[in-house]
N, C-alpha and C positions, 0 to 999 in steps of 0.2 A: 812619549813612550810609557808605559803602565809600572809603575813601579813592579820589581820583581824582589819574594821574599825573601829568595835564597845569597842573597848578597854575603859572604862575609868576609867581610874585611879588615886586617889590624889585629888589635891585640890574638882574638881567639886564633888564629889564623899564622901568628907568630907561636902560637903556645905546640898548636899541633905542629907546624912543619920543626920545631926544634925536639919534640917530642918522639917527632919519627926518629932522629936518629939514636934513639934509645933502644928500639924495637930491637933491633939484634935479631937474636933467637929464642927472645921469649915469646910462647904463645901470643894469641893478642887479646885472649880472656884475662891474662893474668898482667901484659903490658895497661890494659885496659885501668886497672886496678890502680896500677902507678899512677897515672894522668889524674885522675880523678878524685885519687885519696889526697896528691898533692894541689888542687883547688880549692878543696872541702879544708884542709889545715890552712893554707893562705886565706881564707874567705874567715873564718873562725878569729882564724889569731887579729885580724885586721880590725874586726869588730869588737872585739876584746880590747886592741890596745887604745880603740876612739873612745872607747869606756870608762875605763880604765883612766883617759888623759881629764873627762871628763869628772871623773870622782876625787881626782888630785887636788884639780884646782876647785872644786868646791870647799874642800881643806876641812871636813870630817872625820877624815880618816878609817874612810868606808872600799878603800881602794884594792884591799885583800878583802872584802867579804863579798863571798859567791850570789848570797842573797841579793846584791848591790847588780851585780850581774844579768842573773835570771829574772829578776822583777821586769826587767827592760829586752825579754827574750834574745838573750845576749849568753853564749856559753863559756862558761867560766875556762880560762884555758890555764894552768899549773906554769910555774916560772921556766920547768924546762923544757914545755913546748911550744912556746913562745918562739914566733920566727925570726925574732932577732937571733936566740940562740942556734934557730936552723939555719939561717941565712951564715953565721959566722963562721959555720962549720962545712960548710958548701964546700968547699974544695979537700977538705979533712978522707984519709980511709976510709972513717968510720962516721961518713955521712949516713949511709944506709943506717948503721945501728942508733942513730941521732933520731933520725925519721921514727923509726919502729916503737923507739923508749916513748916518744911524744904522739904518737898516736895511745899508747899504753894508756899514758898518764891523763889526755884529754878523755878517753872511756873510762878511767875509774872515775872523776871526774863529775860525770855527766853520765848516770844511770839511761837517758835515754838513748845514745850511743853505743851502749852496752854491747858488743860482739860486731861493730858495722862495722869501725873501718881497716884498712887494708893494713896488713903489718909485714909484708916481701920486700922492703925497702933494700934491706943488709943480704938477699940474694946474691950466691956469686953471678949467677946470670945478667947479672944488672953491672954494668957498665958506671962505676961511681963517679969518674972523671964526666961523663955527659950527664951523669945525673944532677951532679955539680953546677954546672951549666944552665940548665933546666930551671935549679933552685934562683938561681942569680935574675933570669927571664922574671919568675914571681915577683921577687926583689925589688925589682926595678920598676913593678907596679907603678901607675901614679891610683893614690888609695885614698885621694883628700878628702873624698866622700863618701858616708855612708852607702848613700841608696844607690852613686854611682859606680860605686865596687860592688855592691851586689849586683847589680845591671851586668857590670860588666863580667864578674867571675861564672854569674848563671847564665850567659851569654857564651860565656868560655867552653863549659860544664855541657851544654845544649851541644856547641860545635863540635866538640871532641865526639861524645854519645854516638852523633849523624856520623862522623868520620868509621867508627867503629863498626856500626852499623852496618855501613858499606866494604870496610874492610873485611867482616865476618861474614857475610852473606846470610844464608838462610838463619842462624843463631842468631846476628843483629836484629832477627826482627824481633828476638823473644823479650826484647827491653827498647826498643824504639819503634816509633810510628813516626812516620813523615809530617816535619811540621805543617805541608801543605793540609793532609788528612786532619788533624787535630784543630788546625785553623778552621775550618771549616764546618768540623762538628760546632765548635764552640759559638762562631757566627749565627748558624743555624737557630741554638739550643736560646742561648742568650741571656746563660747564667745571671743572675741577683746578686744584691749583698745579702747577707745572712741566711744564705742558701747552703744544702747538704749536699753536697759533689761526692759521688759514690764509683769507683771504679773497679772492678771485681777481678779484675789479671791486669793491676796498673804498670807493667813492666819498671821503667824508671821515672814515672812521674808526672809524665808530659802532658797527661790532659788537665791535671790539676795548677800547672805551671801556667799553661795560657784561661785557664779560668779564673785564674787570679788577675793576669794581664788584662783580661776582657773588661774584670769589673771593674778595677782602677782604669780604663782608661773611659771607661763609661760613669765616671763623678762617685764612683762608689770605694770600700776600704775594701782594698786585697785581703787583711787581716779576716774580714766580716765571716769569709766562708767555711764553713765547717766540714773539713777533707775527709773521706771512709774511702781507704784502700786493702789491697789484699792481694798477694803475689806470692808463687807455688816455687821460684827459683831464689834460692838464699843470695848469691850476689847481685840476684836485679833487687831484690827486696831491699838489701847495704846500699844502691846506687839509689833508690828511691827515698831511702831516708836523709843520703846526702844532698840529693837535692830540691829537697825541701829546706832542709836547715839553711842551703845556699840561699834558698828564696825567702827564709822568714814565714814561711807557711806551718804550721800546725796543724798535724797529718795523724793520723789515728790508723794507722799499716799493721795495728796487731803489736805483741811481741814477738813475733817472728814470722819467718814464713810458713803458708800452708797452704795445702787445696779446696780452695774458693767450695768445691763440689763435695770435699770428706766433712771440711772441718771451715764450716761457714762462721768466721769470725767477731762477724756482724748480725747476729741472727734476728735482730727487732729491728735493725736498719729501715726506714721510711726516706728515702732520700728525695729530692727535689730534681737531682739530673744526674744522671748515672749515664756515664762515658766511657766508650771501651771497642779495642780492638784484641778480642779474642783469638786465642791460636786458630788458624783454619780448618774445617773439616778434623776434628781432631777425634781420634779411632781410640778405640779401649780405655774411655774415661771412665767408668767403674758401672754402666748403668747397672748390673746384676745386683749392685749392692744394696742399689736407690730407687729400687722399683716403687716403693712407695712413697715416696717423695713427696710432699706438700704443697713442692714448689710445681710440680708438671698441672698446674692445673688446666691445661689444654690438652695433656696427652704425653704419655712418656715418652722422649726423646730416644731414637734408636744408639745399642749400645757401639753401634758404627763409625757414629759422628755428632757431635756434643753441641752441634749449631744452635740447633734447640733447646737445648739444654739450658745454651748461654743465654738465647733469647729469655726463655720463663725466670729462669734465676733473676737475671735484670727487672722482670717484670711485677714478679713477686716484692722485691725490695723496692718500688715507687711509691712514692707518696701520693694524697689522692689526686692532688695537678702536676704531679711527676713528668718528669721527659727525660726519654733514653735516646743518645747518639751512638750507633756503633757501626763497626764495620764488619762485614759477612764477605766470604765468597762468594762468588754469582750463583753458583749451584744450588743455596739456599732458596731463592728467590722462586725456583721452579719445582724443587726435588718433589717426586710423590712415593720416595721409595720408604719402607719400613713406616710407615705411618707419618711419614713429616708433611704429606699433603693435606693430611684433616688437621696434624699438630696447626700448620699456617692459618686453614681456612677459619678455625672457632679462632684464631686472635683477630684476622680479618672480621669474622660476625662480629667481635667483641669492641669492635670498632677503636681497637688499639693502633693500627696503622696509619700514621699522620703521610709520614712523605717516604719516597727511594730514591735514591739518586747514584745512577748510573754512571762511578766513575772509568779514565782511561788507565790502557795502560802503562806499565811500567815509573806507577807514583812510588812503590817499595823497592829498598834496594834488595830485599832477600825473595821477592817471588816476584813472576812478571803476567801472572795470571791477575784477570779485571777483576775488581772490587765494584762493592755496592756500600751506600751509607743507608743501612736504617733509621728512619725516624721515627720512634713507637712514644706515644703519648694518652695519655688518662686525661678525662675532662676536656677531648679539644675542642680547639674554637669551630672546624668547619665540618659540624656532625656528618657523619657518612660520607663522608669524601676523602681521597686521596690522593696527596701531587707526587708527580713523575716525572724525571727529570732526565734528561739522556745528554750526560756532562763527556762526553767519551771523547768529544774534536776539543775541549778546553784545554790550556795549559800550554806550557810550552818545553821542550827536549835541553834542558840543562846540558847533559853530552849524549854521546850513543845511545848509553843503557839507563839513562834516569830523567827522567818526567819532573815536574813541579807546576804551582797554579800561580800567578799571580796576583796583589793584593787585589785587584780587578776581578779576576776571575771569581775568587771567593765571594766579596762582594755582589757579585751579579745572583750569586748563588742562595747567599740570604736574604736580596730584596727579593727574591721569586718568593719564597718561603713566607715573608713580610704579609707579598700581595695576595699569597692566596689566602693567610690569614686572616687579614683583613676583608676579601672578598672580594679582591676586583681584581685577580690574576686572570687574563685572557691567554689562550692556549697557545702556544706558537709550535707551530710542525714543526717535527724534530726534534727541541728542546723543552717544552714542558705542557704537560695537560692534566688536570682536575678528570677522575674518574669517581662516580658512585659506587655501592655495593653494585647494583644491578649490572656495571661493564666489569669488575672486576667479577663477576660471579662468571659471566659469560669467558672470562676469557679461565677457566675450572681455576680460580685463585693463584693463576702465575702472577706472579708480579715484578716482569724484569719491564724498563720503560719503555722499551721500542717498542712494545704492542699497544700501547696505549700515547706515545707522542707523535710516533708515526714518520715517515719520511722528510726532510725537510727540503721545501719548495724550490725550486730551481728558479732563477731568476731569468726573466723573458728578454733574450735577448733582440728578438724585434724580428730575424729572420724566419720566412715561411717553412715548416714542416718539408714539402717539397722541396722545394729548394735546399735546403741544408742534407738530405739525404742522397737528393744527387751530388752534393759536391761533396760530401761523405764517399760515395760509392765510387766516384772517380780518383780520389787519392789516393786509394784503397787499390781500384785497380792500376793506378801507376805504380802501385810497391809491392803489386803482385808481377806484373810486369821485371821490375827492377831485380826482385828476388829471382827469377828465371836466367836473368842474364847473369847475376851472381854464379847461381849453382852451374850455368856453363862454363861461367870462367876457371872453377875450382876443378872441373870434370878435367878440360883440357890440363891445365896444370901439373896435377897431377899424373895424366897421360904422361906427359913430358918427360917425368922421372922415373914413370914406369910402375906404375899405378893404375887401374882402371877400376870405377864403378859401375 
């Protein structure tokens, strides 16, 4: 059976179901806050105190200096935020006000934490006795290893987010994308070491989290990549810098939040692979402001919906072998309203359109409307050509309302990508086809994949035409038959009680 990504099991999975019973009546933006700030101090203080045992026994006496710390991208954490001290006071009143003093003191601390993390601990809304609780679950950690507590805390940090996600509906999405979606770009894109990963509304981090996974698991240093983010909501921007720290990544997110489109933070950025799942069809993003803009060099983006928008902005900041993954509403793919038909068709002339892929639905937990992956790239390998890929029957239904791919699935999805790069992708109805300018022109620059992959082949099953439609037409009339004596039987019945149709 195909390995499936969505497994999770064990610790993370113990952190949230004991978490839940905190939730009470707090919001779950502000519950959210809790879970989160308490991994980001357990992940801190742990790496700290391996440091820390390490600088002892060297016998220097370099064990209180910060610089001993930071040189080993290690955050210096103050004696009374040390989770010994948090763990001892776990069952104490004034656990809350414990929490809050040591997040204080790790941000005076550490200037680049300056304003992230969460300080509602000492809430009367907050339940101290489960809080208590909660702290003891950390505790009990097994932390014998550096890289396998961060593993496992960014792993924690990951599950909790998706939980939330899903808990908050359409607001989850404004800080999470489905690790199916982000697996997927990243396979595709097939980030380097000492590559610039740009993401322009990084929500909480996620494409930068598995680009680091990618290339460590591809012989190269997580460390190598050089992260440019930028996010317009001040608590996704706090949850994006924690985790990073979680992960040991070195992220360049700005001093604070801002909007990508006022107040572009990165303004000479050249990046190598810019990743991103942009707000959908997003109405009254300022275009009045930005009519002359630098960045529309295809066509100013209508002030209705910022698709466009988000496409040039990405496109402008590539480097010259640059590649953008992202993801659009389907709407994009066809729209000719307000000028976004000629914005499309000059990036198509411009032969920036590598691939689309046509995913199904219900992969997001906050919309159930289909998504598309853009693939736009500079310099590509198979000039004038375009792959199309109609991924919509892929995946499998986790529950009711929620969708996921399998490491299979994905997989299949970047050797297509592979082959047609390489030059020996053969077409397969239904799921993917190589189009030039000249089909793509004919079909007036839509580019959703079903016009161009086409129906997929029904397999022969050996019986004649004739025949299968007389015995088509026969069972047919046996259950048109069947249905007549039904609606007799219901007629008279009815009679009976006194009723008539």
């Amino acid at each position: 059976m195909a390995k499936k990504n969505n497994v999770k099991i064990g610790f993370e999975k113990q952190i949230w179901d004991a978490a839940c019973v905190l939730w009470g009546h707090i919001p779950a933006a502000e519950y959210r806050k809790v879970i989160v700030g308490l991994i980001f101090l357990r992940y801190i203080s742990s790496s700290f105190e391996r440091r820390y045992q390490e600088l002892v026994a060297d016998g220097d006496g370099f064990e209180d200096d910060r610089d001993a710390y930071t040189m080993e991208n290690v955050f210096f954490v103050p004696e009374e935020a040390r989770w010994s001290v948090i763990s001892s006071s776990a069952h104490a009143p004034e656990i809350g006000t414990v929490i809050d003093n040591a997040m204080r003191a790790i941000e005076k601390e550490n200037a680049s934490l300056k304003n992230v993390l969460p300080k509602n601990y000492a809430s009367p809304d907050l339940d101290k006795r489960v809080l208590g609780d909660v702290v003891d679950l950390f505790t009990n950690m097994d932390m014998g290893s550096t890289e396998n507590s961060k593993d496992l805390l960014g792993r924690t940090y990951e599950y909790c987010i998706a939980q939330f996600a899903a808990y908050e509906g359409v607001k989850g999405g404004e800080f999470y994308t489905p690790s199916s979606i982000v697996k997927t770009l990243v396979a595709v894109l097939k980030p380097y070491s000492n590559c610039r990963v740009y993401d322009p509304c990084c929500g909480s981090g996620g494409m930068f989290v598995q680009s680091a996974k990618f290339i460590q698991a591809h012989s190269g240093n997580r460390g190598s990549v050089s992260v440019y983010g930028q996010e317009s909501n001040a608590d996704t921007w706090k949850m994006a810098k924690m985790n990073m720290a979680i992960r040991g990544i070195d992220a360049d997110f700005g001093p604070y939040q801002a909007d990508t489109f006022f107040n572009d933070l990165h303004p000479t950025l050249k990046a190598d692979f810019i990743m991103a799942n942009p707000p959908f069809n997003l109405s009254n993003w300022g275009q009045d402001k930005l009519l002359e803009d630098v960045r529309w060099k295809y066509g100013v983006p209508p002030a209705g919906n910022a698709n466009y928008a988000w496409i040039q902005h990405m496109i402008h900041h590539l480097a010259p072998n640059g590649k953008i993954g992202l993801v659009l509403a389907n709407g994009a793919l066809s729209t000719q309203s307000s000028g976004e038909g000629e914005i499309r068709k000059k990036i198509i002339e411009a032969d920036l359109v590598e691939g689309i892929i046509a995913m199904p639905t219900q992969l997001f937990y906050s919309v159930t409307i289909p998504v598309t992956l853009w693939f736009i790239s500079k310099n590509k390998k198979q000039k004038g050509k375009t792959l199309f890929i109609d991924a919509r029957k892929m995946g499998y239904m986790v529950d009711r309302k929620h969708r996921d791919f399998t490491d299979d699935d994905i997989s299949k999805l970047a050797d297509t990508f592979t082959a047609f790069q390489d030059g020996t992708l053969e077409d397969v109805k239904g799921f993917c086809s190589v189009a030039d300018l000249a089909a793509i022109e004919k079909q007036d620059y839509i580019l959703t994949p079903g016009r161009y992959v086409g129906i997929e082949e029904q397999e022969d099953d050996g019986e004649p035409f004739e025949e299968k439609m007389n015995k088509l037409t026969s069972e047919l009339s046996d259950m048109f038959a069947k249905s007549h004596e039904l609606e007799e039987e219901i007629r008279r019945k009815l009679k009976a009680i006194g009723y008539e149709i």
